[in-house]
C-alpha positions as CSV (number, residue, x, y, z in Angstrom):
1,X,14.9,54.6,-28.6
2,X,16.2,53.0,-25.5
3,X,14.0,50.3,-23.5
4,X,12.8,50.8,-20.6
5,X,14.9,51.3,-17.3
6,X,13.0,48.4,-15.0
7,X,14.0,45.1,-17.2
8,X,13.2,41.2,-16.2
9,X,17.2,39.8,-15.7
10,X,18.9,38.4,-18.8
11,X,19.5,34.8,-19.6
12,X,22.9,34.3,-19.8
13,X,22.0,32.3,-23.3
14,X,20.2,35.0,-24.8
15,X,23.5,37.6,-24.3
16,X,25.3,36.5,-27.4
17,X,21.4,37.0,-29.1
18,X,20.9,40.1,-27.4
19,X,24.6,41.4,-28.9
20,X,23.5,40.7,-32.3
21,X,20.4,42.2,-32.2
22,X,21.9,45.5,-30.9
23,X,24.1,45.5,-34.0
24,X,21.3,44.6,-35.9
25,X,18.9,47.6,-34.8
26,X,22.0,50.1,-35.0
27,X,22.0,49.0,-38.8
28,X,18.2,49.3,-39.5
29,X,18.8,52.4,-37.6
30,X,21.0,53.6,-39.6
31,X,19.6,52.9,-42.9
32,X,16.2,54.8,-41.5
33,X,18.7,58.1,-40.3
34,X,19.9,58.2,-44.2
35,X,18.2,60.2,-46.2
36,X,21.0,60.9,-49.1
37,X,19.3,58.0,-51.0
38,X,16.6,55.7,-51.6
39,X,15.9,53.1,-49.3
40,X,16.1,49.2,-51.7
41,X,14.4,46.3,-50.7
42,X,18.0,44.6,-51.1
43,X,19.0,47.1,-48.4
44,X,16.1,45.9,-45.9
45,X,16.0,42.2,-46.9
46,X,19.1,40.9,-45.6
47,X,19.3,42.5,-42.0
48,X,15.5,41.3,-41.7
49,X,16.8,37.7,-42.2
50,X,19.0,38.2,-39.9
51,X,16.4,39.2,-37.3
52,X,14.1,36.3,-37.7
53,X,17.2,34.0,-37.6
54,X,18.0,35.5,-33.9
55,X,14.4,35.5,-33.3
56,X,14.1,31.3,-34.5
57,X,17.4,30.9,-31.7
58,X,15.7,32.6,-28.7
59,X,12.7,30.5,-29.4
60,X,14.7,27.5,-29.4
61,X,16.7,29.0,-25.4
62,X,13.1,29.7,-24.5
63,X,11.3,26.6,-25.5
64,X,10.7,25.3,-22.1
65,X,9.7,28.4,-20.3
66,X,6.9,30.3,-19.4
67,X,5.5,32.8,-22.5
68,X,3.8,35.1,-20.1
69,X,7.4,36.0,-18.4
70,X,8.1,40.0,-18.2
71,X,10.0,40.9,-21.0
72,X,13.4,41.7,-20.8
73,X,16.1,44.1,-22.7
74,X,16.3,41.3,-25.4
75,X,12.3,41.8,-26.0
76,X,12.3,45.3,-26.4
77,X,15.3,45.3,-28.7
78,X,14.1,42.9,-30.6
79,X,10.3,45.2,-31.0
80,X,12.5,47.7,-32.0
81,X,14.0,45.7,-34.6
82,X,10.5,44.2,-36.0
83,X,9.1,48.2,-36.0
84,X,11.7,49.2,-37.8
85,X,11.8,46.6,-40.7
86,X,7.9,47.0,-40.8
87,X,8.6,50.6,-41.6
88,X,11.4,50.5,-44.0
89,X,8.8,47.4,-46.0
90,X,6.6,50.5,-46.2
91,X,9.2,52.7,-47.2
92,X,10.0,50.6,-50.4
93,X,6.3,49.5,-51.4
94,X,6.2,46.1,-49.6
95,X,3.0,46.9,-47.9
96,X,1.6,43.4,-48.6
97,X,4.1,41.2,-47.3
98,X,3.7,39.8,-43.9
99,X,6.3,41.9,-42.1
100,X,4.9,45.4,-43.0
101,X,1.7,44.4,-40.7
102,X,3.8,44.8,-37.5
103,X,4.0,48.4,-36.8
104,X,0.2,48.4,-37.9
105,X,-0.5,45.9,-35.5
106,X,1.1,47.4,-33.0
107,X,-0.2,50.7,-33.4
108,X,-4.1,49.3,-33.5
109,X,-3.1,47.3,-30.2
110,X,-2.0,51.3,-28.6
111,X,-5.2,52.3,-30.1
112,X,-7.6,49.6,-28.5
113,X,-5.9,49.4,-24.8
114,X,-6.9,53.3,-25.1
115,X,-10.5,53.6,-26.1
116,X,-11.2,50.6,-23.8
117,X,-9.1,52.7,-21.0
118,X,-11.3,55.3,-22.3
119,X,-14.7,54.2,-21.7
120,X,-16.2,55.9,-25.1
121,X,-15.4,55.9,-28.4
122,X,-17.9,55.6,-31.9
123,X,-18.9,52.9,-34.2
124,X,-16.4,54.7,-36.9
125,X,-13.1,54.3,-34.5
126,X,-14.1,50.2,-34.6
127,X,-15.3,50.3,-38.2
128,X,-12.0,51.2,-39.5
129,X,-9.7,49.4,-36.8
130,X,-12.3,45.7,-38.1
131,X,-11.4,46.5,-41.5
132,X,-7.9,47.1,-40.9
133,X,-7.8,43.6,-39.1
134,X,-9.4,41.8,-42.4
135,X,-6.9,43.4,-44.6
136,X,-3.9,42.5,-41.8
137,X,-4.7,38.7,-41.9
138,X,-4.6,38.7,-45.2
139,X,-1.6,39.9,-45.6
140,X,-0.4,37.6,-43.0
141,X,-2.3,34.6,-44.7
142,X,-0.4,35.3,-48.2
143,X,2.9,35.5,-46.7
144,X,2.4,31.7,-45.0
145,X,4.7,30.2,-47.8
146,X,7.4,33.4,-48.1
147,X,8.0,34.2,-44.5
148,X,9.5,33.1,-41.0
149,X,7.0,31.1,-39.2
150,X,8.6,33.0,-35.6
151,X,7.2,36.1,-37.1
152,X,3.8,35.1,-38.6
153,X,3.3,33.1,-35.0
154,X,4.4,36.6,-33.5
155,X,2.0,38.9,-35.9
156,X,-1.3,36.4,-35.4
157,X,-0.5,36.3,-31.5
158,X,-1.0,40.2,-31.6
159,X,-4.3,40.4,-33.9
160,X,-5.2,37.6,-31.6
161,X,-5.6,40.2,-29.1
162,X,-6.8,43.4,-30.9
163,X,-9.4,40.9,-32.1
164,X,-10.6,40.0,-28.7
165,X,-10.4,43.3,-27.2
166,X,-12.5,44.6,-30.5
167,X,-15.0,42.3,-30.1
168,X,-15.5,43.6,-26.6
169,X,-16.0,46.8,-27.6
170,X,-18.1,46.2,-30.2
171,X,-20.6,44.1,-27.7
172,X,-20.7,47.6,-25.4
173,X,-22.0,49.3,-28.2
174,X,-24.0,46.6,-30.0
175,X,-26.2,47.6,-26.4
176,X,-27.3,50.6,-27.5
177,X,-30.6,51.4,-29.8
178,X,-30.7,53.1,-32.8
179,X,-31.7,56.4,-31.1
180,X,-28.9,56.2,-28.1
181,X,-26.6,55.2,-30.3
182,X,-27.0,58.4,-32.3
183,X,-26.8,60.4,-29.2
184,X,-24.1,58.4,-28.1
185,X,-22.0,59.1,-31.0
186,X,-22.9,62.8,-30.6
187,X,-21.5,62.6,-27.2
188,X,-17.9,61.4,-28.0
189,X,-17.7,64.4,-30.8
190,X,-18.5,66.6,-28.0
191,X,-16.2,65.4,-25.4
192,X,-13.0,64.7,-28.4
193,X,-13.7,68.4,-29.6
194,X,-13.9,69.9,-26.2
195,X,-10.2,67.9,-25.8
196,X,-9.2,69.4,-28.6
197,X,-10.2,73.1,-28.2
198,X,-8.3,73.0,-24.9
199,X,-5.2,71.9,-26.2
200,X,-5.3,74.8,-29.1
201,X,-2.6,78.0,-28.7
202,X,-5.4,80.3,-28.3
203,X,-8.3,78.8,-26.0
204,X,-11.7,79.7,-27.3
205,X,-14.5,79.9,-24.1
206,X,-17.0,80.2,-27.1
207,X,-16.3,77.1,-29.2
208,X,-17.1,75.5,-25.6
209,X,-19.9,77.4,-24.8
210,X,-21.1,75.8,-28.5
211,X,-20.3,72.3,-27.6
212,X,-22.6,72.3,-24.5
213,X,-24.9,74.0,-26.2
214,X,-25.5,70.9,-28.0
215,X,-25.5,69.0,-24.3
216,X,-28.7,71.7,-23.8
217,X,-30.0,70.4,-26.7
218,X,-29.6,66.7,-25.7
219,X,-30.8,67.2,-22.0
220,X,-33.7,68.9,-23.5
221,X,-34.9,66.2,-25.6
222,X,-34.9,63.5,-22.6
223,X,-38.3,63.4,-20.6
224,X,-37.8,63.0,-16.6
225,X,-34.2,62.6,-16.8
226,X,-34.6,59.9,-19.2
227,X,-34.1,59.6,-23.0
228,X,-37.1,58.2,-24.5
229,X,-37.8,57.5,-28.1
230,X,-40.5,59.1,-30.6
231,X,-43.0,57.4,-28.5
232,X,-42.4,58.8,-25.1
233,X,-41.2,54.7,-24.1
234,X,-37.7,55.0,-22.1
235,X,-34.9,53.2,-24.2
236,X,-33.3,50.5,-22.6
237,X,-29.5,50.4,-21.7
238,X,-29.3,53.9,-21.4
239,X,-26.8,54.1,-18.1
240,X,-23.6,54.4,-20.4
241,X,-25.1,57.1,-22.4
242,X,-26.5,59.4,-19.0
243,X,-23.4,59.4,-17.3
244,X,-21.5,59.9,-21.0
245,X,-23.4,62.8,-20.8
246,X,-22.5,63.7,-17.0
247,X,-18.8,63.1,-17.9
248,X,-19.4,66.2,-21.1
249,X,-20.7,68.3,-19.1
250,X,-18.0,68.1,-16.0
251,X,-15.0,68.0,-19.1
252,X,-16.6,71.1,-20.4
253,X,-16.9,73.2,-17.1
254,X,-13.0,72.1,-15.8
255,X,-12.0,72.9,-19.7
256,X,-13.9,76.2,-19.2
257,X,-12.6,77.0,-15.6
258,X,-8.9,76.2,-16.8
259,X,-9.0,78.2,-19.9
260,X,-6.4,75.9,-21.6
261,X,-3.3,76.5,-18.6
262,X,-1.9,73.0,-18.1
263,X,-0.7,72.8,-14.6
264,X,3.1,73.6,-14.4
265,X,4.2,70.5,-12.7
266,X,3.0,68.7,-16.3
267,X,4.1,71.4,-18.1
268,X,7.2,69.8,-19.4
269,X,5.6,66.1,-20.5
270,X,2.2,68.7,-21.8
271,X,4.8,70.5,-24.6
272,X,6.1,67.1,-25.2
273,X,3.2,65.6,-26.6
274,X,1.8,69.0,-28.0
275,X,4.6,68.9,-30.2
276,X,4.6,65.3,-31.2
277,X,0.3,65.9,-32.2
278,X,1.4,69.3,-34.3
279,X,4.2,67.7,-36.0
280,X,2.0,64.5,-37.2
281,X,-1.1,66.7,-37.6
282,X,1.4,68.5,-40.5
283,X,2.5,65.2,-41.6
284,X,-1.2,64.2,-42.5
285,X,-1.4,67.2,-44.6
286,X,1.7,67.0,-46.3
287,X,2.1,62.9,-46.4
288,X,2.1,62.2,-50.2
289,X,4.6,64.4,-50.6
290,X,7.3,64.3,-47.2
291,X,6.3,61.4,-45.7
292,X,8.9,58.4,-45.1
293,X,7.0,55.8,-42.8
294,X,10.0,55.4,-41.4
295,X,10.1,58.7,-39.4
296,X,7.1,57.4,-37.5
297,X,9.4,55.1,-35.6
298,X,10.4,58.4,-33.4
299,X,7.0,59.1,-32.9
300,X,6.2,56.3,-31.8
301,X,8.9,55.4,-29.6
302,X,8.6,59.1,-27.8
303,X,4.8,58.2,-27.7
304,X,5.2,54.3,-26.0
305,X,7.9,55.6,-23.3
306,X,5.5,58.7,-22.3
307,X,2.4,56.2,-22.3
308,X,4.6,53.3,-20.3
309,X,6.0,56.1,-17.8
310,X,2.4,56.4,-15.8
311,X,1.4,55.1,-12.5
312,X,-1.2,52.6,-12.5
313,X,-2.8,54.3,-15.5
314,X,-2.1,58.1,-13.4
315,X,0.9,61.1,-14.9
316,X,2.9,61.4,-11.8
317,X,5.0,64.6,-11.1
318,X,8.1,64.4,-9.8
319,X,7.4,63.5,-6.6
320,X,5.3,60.9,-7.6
321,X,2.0,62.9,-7.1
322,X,-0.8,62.0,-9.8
323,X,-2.2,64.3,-12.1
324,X,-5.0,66.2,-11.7
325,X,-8.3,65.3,-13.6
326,X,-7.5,68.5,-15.8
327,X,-3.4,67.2,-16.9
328,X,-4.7,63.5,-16.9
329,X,-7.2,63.8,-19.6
330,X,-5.6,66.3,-21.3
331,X,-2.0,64.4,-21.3
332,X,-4.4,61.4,-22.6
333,X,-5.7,63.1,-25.2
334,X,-2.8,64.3,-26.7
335,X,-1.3,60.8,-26.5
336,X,-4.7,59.4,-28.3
337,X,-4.5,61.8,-30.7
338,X,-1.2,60.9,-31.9
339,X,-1.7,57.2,-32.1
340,X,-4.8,57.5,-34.3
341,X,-2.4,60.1,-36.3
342,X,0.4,57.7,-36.6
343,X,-2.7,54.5,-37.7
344,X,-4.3,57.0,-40.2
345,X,-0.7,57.7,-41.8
346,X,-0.2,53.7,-41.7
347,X,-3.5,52.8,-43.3
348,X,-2.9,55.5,-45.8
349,X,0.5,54.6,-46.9
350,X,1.0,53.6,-50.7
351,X,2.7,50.4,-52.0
352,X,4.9,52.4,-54.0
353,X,8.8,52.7,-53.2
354,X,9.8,55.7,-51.9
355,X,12.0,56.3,-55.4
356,X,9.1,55.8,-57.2
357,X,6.9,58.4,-55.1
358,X,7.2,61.7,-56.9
359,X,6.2,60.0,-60.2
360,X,3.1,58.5,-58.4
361,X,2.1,61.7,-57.1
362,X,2.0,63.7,-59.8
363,X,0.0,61.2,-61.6
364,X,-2.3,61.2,-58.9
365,X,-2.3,65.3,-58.8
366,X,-3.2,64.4,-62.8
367,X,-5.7,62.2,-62.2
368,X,-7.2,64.6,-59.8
369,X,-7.2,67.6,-62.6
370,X,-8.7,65.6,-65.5
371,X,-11.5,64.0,-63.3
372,X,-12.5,67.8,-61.7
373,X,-12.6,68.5,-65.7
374,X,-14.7,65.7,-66.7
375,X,-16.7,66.3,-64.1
376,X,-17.5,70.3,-65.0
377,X,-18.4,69.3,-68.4
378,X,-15.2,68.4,-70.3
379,X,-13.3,71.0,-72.3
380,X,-14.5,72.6,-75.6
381,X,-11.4,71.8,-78.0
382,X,-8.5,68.7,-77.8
383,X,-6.2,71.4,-77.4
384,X,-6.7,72.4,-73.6
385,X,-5.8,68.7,-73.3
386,X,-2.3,69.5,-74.7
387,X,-0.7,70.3,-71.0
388,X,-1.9,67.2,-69.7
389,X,-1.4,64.8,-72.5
390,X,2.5,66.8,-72.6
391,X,2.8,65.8,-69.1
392,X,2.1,62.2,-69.5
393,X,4.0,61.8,-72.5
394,X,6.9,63.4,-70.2
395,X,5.8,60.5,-67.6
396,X,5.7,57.6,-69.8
397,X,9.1,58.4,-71.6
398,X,10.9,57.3,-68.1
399,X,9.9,53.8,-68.4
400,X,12.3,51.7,-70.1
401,X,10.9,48.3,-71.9
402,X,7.5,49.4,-69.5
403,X,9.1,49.5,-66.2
404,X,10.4,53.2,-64.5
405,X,14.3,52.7,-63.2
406,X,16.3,54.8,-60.7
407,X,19.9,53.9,-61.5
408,X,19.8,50.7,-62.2
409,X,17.1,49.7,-60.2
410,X,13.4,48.2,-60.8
411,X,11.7,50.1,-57.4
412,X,8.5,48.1,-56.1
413,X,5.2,49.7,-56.9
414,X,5.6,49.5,-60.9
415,X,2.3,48.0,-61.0
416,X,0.6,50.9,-58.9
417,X,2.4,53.8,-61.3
418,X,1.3,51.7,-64.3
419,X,-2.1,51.4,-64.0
420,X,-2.4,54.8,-62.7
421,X,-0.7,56.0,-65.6
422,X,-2.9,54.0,-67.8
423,X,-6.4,55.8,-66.2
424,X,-4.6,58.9,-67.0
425,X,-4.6,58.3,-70.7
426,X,-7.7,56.5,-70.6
427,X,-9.4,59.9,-69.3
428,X,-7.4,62.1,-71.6
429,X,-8.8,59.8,-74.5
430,X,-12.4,60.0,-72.7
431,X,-12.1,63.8,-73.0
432,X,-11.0,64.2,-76.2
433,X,-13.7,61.3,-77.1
434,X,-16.2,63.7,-75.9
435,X,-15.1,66.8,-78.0
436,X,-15.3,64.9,-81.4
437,X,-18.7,63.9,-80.4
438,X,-19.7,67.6,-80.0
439,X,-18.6,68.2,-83.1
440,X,-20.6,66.1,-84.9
């Protein structure tokens, strides 16, 4: 968790900020680390006060200087802080209110430095990451009356600049013709699975040898080194794509020639991040059920300090020698890899308090049952209904005056359980609808 060791000198009139941050991010740490109970808004809300108080301070000390200084200690502290409450919002169902955006944010940001660093990525990567904007600023937009203007300032800066950077990555591939852009996308599948066949426990030559097959296939189709469409015309803006193409087939051979071995002086940083991808590749399986967004903040954190370590975009060893081509793209990968993890478990996370969780999921696992039934043709008689109908009696007995307690409390995401509660009885009803009708 700790910042990084090169810091920009501290103000002498940000220490007594910087003090009460600390205290402040040891107590949102704290409240992450404990898992013996549920996590309560009236846990989070106070100590995030407190942060956008320090953070309204510092503005005031800094009002006269330059934005675009380095940050220092204070800064990253203070990131920590924001990341933090961000994932404890998600943690109790506050996923549209302003402050849950900024691990999002942050996380999209990772994501678009890297494909741009990159140099190929597909039209899905920047569908998802424009409609995950939309939703952001909306978030941000409600929260105008409810929230800290220092954080809202803070959270449009940052979409300011996925925004920007998006839009420049969505003019490279705007270039590209219907028929390239097909090809194109065929391309980055080849090189990402090629990435990810290396980095498997067992290395498979033959899943390779599959993957350029389809680069045969490709180089086949183009007519004097050229792709051309259904006419035999040469497309236009096709430079990206030929040496896209170049760049599968030298990843492939090097992939082929190193049979998975990492080189040993990158073996250490290599099982780092090979642990970090397994671990949220699990997580993405098991989510609805194990997931507490706020045990992404390790991942992230061991993620950020492994990115920020390199060398003018280079892994250096020890010495300070860069990386091979081999440990440089496979080091990348893995870090890549995680990142879109850690966004696809962000996107995916349910405004539902974690207390309220294993009610929601097994009326989703509910839902799930009765629509695979309605959709194989119903059952024959009410009574196979009885198990499910059971259940959500069961369900629906928790609420008191309509609302599900824990304790004493009223977790967030009552709305969310209700109305999936309500489309469980609904199909129930539909089913049993459907039997009577038989009858007659």
């Amino acid at each position: 968790m700790e910042s990084p060791a090169i810091q920009t000198p501290l103000d002498p009139k940000e220490q007594p900020i910087l003090e009460s941050v600390l205290r402040i991010r040891d107590a949102l740490y704290l409240l992450k680390q404990d898992k013996s109970s549920y996590i309560r808004s009236r846990d989070v809300l106070p100590l995030y006060e407190e942060v956008t108080e320090e953070v309204e301070k510092l503005n005031a000390v800094r009002k006269d200087q330059n934005r675009r200084l380095a940050h220092n200690r204070l800064d990253y502290v203070l990131d920590d802080c924001f990341q933090l409450i961000s994932l404890l919002f998600l943690t109790v169902g506050r996923n549209n209110e302003a402050p849950a955006v900024y691990s999002l944010a942050a996380t999209v940001q990772r994501l678009l430095d890297h494909l741009e660093e990159a140099g190929f990525y597909s039209a899905k990567d920047l569908s998802s990451i424009t409609t995950t904007l939309v939703e952001m600023r909306e978030t941000i937009e409600r929260g105008k009356e409810a929230h800290s203007p220092a954080l809202l300032t803070l959270l449009e800066s940052r979409l300011d600049k996925c925004q920007i950077k998006l839009e420049k990555l969505q003019k490279e591939l705007a270039k590209l013709s219907h028929e390239l852009a097909s090809t194109h996308e065929t391309l980055v599948s080849v090189l990402r699975s090629t990435a990810a066949v290396n980095t498997r426990s067992k290395f498979s030559a033959s899943e390779v040898n599959g993957l350029r097959d389809q680069l045969k296939k490709i180089e086949d189709s183009m007519k004097d080194g050229n792709f051309v469409d259904a006419n035999g015309t040469i497309l236009d803006n096709q430079d990206e794509v030929k040496l896209l193409l170049h760049r599968c087939w030298r990843w492939t051979e090097i992939v082929l020639e190193r049979e998975g071995k990492i080189d040993e002086r990158f073996r250490e940083q290599y099982e780092r991040l090979l642990d970090i991808r397994n671990q949220l590749d699990r997580l993405s399986v098991t989510q609805a059920w194990s997931l507490r967004e706020t045990d992404l903040f390790v991942y992230q954190r061991k993620l950020d300090r492994v990115d920020e370590a390199r060398v003018n975009g280079n892994f250096v060893d020890a010495e300070g020698k860069p990386a091979d081509l081999h440990a440089q793209r496979t080091l990348l990968y893995l870090i890549r890899r995680s990142y879109a993890y850690i966004y696809a478990l962000l996107i995916s996370s349910e405004p539902v308090s974690e207390a309220l969780l294993p009610v929601y999921n097994q009326l989703q696992t509910l839902r799930r049952c009765l629509f695979e039934v309605k959709e194989s043709g119903g059952v024959s008689n009410s009574r196979e209904l009885y198990p499910y109908s059971m259940k959500l009696n069961s369900i629906d007995n928790m609420r008191v005056d309509g609302k599900f307690y824990i304790g004493n409390d009223i977790p967030e995401g009552q709305g969310g359980v209700n109305a999936l509660l309500a489309e469980c009885y609904d199909l129930v009803w539909e089913l049993r609808a459907a039997v009577a009708d038989d009858k007659e």
